[in-house]
N, C-alpha and C positions, 0 to 999 in steps of 0.2 A: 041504271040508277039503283037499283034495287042489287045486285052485286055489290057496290059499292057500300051496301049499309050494312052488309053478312061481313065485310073483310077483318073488321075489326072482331064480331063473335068469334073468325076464324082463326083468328091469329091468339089470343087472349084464352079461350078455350082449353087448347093444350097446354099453355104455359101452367094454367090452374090447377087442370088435371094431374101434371106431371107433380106440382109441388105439394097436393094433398098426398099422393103416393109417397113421396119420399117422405112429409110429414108421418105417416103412419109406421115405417119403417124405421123411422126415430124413436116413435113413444115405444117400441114393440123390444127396442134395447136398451131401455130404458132412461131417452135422453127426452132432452127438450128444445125447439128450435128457435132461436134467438135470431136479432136484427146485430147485425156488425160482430161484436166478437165474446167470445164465452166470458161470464162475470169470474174471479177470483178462485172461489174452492173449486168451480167446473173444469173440465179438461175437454178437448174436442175429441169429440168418436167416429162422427164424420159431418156429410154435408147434405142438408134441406132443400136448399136450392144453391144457385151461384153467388146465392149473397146473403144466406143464412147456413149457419153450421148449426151442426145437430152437438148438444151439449150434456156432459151426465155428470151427476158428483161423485 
């Protein structure tokens, strides 16, 4: 039972992990990470997670 109640920290955990790293790697070239898709004067630089691009003007 108690297995059962880690599977979720386990799984969620790295998912976190991984998107604060790429977050950092974003602001560090100077973008910002956005939900769906870059606003107007932005251009894509790259990607935050699989469902956030990383954005700069």
């Amino acid at each position: 039972m108690k297995i059962l109640a880690l599977t979720p920290v386990a799984i969620i955990f790295p998912m976190a992990y991984h998107a604060s790293g790429s977050t950092l790697r974003c602001r560090r070239r100077g973008g910002i990470c956005r939900f769906g898709n870059c606003l107007f004067p932005e251009r894509h630089i790259g990607r935050c997670s699989s469902f956030q691009p990383c954005c700069s003007r």
